[in-house]
C-alpha positions as a printed NumPy array, in Angstrom:
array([[ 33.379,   8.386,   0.474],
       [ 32.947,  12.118,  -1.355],
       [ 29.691,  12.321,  -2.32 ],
       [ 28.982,  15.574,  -4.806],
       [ 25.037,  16.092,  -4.683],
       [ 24.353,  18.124,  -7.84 ],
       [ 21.493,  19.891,  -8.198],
       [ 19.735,  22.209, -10.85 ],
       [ 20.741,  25.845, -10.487],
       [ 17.435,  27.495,  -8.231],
       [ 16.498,  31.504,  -7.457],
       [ 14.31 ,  32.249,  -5.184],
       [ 12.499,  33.257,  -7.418],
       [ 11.771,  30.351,  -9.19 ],
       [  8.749,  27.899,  -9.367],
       [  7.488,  25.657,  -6.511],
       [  8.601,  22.25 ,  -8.694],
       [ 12.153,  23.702,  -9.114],
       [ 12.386,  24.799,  -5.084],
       [ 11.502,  21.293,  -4.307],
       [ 14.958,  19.97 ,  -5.967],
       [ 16.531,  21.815,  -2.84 ],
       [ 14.757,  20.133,  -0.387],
       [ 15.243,  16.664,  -2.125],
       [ 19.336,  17.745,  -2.178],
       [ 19.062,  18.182,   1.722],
       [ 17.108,  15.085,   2.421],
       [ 19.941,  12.874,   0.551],
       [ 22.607,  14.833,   2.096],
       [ 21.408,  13.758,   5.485],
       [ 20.532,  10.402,   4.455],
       [ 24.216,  10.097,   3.483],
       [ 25.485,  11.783,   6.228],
       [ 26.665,   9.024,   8.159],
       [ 29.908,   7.56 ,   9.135],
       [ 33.182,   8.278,   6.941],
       [ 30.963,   9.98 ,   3.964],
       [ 31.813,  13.652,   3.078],
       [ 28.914,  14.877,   1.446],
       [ 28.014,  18.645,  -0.335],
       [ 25.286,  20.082,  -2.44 ],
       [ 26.217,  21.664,  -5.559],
       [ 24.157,  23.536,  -8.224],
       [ 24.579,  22.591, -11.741],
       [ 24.736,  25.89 , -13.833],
       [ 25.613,  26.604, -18.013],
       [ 28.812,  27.083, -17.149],
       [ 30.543,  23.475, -17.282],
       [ 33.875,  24.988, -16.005],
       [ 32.175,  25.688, -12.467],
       [ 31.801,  22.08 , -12.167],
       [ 34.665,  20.681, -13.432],
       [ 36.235,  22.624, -11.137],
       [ 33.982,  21.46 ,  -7.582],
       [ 34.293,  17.826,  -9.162],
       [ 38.364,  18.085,  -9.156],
       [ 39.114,  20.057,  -5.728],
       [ 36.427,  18.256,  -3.581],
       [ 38.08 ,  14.499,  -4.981],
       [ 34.407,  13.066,  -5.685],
       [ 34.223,   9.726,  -5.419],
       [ 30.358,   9.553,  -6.465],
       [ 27.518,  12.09 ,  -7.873],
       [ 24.765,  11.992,  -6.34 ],
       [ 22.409,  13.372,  -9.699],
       [ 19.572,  15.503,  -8.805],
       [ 19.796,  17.938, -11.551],
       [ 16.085,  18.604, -13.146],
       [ 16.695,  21.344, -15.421],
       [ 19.911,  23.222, -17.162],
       [ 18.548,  27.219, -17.492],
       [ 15.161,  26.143, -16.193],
       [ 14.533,  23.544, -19.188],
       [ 14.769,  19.394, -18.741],
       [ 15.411,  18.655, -22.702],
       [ 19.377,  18.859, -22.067],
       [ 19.762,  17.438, -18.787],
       [ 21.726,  14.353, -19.94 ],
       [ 24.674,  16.219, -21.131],
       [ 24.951,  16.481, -17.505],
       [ 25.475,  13.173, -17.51 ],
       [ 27.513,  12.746, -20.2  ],
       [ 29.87 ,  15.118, -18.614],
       [ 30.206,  12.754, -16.043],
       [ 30.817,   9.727, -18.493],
       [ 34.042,  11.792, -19.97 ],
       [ 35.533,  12.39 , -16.691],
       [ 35.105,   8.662, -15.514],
       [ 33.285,   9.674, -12.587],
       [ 30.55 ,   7.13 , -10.887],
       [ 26.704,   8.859, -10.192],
       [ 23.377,   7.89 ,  -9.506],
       [ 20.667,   7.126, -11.453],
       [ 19.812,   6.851, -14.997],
       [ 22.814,   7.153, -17.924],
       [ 22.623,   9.568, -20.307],
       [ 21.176,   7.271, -23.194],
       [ 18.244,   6.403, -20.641],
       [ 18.258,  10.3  , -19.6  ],
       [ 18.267,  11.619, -23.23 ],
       [ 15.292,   8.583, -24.025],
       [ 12.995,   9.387, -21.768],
       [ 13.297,  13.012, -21.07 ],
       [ 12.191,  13.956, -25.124],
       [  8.665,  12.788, -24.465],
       [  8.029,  12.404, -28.155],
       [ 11.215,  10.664, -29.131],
       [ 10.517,   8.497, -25.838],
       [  6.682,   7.557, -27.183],
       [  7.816,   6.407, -30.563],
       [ 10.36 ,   4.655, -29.104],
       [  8.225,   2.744, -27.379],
       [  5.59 ,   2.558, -30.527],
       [  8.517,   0.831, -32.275],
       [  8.453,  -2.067, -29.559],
       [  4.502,  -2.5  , -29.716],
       [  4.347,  -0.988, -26.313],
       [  0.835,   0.992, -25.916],
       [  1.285,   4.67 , -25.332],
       [ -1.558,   6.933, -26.72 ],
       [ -1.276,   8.325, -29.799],
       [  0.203,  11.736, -30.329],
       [  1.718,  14.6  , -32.465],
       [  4.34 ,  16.92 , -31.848],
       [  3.317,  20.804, -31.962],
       [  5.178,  21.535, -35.654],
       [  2.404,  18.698, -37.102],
       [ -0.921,  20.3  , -35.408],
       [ -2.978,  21.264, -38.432],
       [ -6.642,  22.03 , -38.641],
       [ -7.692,  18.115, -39.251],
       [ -7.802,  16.225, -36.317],
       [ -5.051,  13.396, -36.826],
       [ -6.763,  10.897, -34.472],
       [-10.136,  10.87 , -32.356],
       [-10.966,  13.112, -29.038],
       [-10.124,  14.032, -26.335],
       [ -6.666,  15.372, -26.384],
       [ -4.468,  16.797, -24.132],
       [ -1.793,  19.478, -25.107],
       [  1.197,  19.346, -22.55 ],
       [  5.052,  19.914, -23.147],
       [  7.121,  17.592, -24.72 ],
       [ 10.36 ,  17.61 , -22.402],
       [  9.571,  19.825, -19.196],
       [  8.921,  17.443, -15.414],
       [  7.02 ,  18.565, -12.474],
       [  4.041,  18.903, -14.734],
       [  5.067,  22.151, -15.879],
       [  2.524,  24.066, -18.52 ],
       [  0.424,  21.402, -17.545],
       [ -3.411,  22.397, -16.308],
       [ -6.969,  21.452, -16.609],
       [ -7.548,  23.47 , -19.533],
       [ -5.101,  21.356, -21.254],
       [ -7.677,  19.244, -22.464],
       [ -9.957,  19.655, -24.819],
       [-12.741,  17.977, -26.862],
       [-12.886,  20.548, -29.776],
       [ -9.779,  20.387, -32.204],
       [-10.132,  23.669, -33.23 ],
       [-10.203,  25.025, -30.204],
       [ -7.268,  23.34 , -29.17 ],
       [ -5.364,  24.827, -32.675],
       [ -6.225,  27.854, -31.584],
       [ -4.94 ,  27.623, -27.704],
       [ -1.945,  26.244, -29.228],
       [ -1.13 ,  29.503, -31.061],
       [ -1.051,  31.597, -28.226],
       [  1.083,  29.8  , -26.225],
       [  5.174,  30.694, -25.586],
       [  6.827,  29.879, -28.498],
       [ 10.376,  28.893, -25.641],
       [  8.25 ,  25.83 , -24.948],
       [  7.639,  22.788, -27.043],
       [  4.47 ,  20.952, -26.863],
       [  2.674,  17.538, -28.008],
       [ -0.769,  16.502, -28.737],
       [ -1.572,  13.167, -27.256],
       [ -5.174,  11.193, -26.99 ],
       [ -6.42 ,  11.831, -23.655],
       [ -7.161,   8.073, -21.973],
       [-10.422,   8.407, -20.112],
       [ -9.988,   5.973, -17.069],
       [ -7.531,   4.969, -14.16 ],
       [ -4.478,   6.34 , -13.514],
       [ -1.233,   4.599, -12.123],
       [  2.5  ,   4.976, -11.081],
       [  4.747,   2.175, -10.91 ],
       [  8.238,   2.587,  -8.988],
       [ 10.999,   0.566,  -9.829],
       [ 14.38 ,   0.262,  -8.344],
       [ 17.054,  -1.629, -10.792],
       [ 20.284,  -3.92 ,  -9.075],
       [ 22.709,  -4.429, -11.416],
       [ 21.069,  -6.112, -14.211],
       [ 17.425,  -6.76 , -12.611],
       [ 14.788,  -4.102, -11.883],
       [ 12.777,  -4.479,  -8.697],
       [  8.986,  -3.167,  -8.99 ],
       [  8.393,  -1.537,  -5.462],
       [  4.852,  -1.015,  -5.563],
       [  1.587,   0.571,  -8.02 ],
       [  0.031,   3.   ,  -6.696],
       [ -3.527,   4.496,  -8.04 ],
       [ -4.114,   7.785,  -8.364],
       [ -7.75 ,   8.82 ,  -7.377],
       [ -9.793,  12.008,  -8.45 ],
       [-11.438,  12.387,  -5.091],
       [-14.73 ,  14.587,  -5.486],
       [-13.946,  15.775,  -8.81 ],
       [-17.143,  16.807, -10.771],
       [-18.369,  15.016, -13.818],
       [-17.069,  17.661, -16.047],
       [-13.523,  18.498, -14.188],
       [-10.686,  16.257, -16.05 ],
       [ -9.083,  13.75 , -13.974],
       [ -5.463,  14.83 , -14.669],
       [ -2.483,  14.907, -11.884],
       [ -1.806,  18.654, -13.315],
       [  0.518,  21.639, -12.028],
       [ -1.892,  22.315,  -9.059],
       [ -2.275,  19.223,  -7.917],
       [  1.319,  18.956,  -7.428],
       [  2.51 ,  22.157,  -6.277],
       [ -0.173,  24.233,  -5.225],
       [ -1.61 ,  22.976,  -1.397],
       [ -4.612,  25.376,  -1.311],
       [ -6.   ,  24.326,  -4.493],
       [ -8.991,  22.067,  -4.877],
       [ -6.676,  19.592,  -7.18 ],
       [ -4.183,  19.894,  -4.298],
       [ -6.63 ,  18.336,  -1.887],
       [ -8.727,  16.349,  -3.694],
       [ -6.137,  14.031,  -5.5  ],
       [ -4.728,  11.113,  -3.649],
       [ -2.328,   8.463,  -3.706],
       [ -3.599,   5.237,  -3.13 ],
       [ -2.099,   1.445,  -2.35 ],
       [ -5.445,  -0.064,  -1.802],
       [ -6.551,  -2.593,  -4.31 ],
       [ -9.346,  -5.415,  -5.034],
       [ -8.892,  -8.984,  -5.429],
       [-10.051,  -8.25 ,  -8.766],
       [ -7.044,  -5.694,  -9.384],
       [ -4.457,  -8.227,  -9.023],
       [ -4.203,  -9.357, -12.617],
       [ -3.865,  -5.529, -13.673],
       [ -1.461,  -4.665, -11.155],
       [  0.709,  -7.539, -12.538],
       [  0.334,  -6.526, -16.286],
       [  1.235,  -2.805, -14.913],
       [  4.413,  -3.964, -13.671],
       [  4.899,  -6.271, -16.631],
       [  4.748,  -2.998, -18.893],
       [  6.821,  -0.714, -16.815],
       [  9.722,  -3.213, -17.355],
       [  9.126,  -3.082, -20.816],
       [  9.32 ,   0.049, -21.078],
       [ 12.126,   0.767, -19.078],
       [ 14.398,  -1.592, -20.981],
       [ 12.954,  -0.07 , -24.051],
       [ 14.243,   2.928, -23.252],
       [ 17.616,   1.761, -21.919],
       [ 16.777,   3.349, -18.414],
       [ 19.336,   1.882, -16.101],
       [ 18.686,   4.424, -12.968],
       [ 15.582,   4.572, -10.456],
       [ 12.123,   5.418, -12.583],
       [  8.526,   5.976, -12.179],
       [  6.094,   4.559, -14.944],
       [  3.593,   6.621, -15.48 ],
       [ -0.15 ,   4.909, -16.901],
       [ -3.422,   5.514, -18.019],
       [ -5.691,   2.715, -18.028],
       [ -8.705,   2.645, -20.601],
       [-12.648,   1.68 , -19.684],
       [-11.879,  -1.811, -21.636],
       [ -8.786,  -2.273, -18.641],
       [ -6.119,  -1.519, -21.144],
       [ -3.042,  -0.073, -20.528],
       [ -1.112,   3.084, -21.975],
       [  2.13 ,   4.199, -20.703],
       [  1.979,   8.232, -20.789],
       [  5.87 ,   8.688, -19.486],
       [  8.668,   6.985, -17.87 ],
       [ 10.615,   9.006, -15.28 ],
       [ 14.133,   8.245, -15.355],
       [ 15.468,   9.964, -11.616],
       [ 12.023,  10.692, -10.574],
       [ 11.735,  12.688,  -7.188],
       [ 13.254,  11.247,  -4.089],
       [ 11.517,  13.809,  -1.874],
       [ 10.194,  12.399,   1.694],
       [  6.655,  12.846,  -0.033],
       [  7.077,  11.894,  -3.047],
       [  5.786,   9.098,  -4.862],
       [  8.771,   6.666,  -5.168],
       [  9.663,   7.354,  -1.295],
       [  5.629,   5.582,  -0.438],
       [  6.297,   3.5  ,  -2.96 ],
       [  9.881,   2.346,  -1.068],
       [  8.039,   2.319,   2.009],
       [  5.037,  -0.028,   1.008],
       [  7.907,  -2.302,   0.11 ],
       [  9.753,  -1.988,   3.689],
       [ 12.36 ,   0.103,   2.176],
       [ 13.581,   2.64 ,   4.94 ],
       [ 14.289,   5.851,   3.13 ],
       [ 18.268,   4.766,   3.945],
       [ 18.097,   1.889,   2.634],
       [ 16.544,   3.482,  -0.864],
       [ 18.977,   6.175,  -0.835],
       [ 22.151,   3.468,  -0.369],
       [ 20.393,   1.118,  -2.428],
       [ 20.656,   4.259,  -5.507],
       [ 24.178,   4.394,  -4.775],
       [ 24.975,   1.166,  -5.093],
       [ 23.451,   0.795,  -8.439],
       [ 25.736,   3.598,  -9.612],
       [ 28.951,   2.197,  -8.218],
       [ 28.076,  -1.414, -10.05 ],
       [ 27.061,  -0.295, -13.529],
       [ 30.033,   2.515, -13.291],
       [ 32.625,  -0.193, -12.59 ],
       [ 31.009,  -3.12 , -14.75 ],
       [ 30.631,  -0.797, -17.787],
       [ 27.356,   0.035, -18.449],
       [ 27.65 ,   3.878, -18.943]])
C-alpha cells in the first residue's frame, strides 16, 4: 500500500507543539513501515497545487492525516480534508464535518449546548463587555488553536475587569473565548471508533502535583511543552482510580460518546473534562486526530488497553479504509 503521511508545514523556527507534528510523522512512518507498504512524509502547505501534485505521482492509496495547522493556524484544517473528499482519496481520522465541528471551539460548545450536553458556559471575544455575562472564575483561551497555544496560568482570572482589560492587549490574529473556569478534577477520555462503534480505551486523571493553593490547576502551554518548567514536572497523568471512581469513570465515557456523535467525529478523539466539587461533568473540548506521539496521551491510553502502538496505528487505518469505501465521508 502507498501511504502519504501529511503533515503541517514546520520551520525550525517554529514552536515546540508544531515541532512535535514531525516527530509524530516519523513514529507512524515506522510503524507502517513494514512489509509491502511504501510510506513518505509530506508537509501540507497554502499552496493546494503542491499536493495535488505528491498525491498524483506517488499513486496514494491512503493519507495518513497529521496536519495540525495550515499557515500556523488550526481553524481551516478541514479543508484539508475536504480536499481529500474531492479527489476520492481514503485517510485517517476524523472527516471534515467532524474536523470543521470540533476544531471551532465555540461553534463545537454550542453544538453540544443544543444536545443538553454540559460544557461550561462561555462567550466568544466580539461579546466580552464590561458586565460579567455569567459568574467567576473564567478562563480566556483561543477559540480554534491545539497544543494549548496562548494558553497560560494567567489565563484565569477572578476579576472581570481585569480580564476586559487583558483581553485588549492581546494579538488581534488570534481569536479568543471566555468560558467559566470548573474548579475540580480534570480528565481525558480516548476513544478509538470501528466502523460504526467507538471503543473507549481508557480515562485518565490529570493531577496538579504540588501545586500551591493559589496556582490554577490548568494543563497550560508549559505543562505541555516546556520540560524545565514547574507545570512541566509537576503535572501528571494518572490511571489510578478508587472503587468509589467507578461510577464517574463510566458516566465520563458515557459523555465522551455523546459528544463525539454530537459532533459527527468519525476519526480517533480525546474528550477533554472538567469535573465540578458536586462530581459533575463538563466537557471543555473534543479532539478530533489528537496526538499519536509515543508520549502522548492517546498512545497510554492504547497501552492501558493492551493496544501495541502497531496495532493503534493499523487499527487508524483501518477505520479510514471502511468509512472511505462504505460512504461515510
Amino acid at each position: 500500500m502507498n501511504i502519504l503521511i501529511l503533515t503541517s508545514s514546520v520551520s525550525p523556527e517554529d514552536s515546540a507543539d508544531e515541532q512535535d507534528t514531525l516527530i509524530e510523522a516519523e513514529y507512524v512512518r515506522i510503524q507502517l513501515s513494514t512489509g509491502n507498504n511504501r510510506v513518505e512524509i509530506f508537509p501540507f502547505t497554502r499552496n493546494p497545487m503542491e499536493v495535488l501534485n505528491k498525491l498524483s505521482k506517488f499513486n496514494a492509496d491512503m493519507v495518513f492525516n497529521l496536519v495540525e495547522t495550515i499557515g500556523g493556524k488550526s481553524a481551516e484544517i478541514f479543508k484539508v480534508l475536504s480536499l481529500l473528499e474531492l479527489m476520492d482519496i481514503p485517510y485517517t481520522g476524523s472527516s471534515s464535518k467532524g474536523m470543521m465541528l470540533s476544531t471551532d471551539k465555540i461553534l463545537a460548545k454550542r453544538v453540544l449546548k443544543g444536545c443538553s450536553i454540559s460544557t461550561p458556559a462561555m462567550l466568544n471575544s466580539i461579546e466580552i463587555t464590561d458586565e460579567e455575562p455569567f459568574s467567576g472564575p473564567w478562563i480566556l483561551k483561543p477559540s480554534s488553536e491545539e497544543g494549548s497555544s496562548g494558553f497560560l496560568e494567567t489565563s484565569v482570572f477572578s476579576d472581570w475587569i481585569e480580564l476586559c482589560n487583558y483581553q485588549k492587549k492581546l494579538p488581534s490574529h488570534i481569536d479568543y473565548m471566555v468560558e467559566k473556569f470548573i474548579n475540580g478534577r480534570e480528565f481525558n477520555v480516548a476513544v478509538l471508533p470501528s466502523e460504526n462503534n467507538y471503543y473507549c480505551l481508557g480515562v485518565s486523571e490529570i493531577i496538579f502535583k504540588n501545586f500551591p493553593e493559589n496556582k490554577p490547576r490548568i494543563l497550560d502551554y508549559k505543562a505541555k511543552w516546556e520540560p524545565d518548567s514547574f507545570e512541566y514536572e509537576n503535572t501528571i497523568r494518572s490511571f489510578e482510580f478508587s472503587p468509589e471512581d467507578e461510577i464517574l469513570q463510566h458516566t465520563l465515557k458515557n459523555e465522551a460518546i455523546r459528544g463525539i456523535r454530537a459532533l459527527d467525529i468519525d476519526g480517533y478523539c480525546r474528550v477533554d473534562f472538567r469535573v465540578d466539587e458536586n462530581g459533575v461533568p463538563y466537557i471543555l473540548e473534543i479532539n478530533a486526530n489528537p496526538c499519536i506521539s509515543p508520549d502522548a496521551g492517546f498512545m497510554a491510553a492504547a497501552a492501558q488497553s493492551s493496544f501495541q502502538p502497531d496495532n493503534i496505528i493499523h487499527q487508524i487505518i483501518s477505520q479510514g479504509q471502511w468509512r472511505h469505501f462504505h460512504g461515510k465521508s
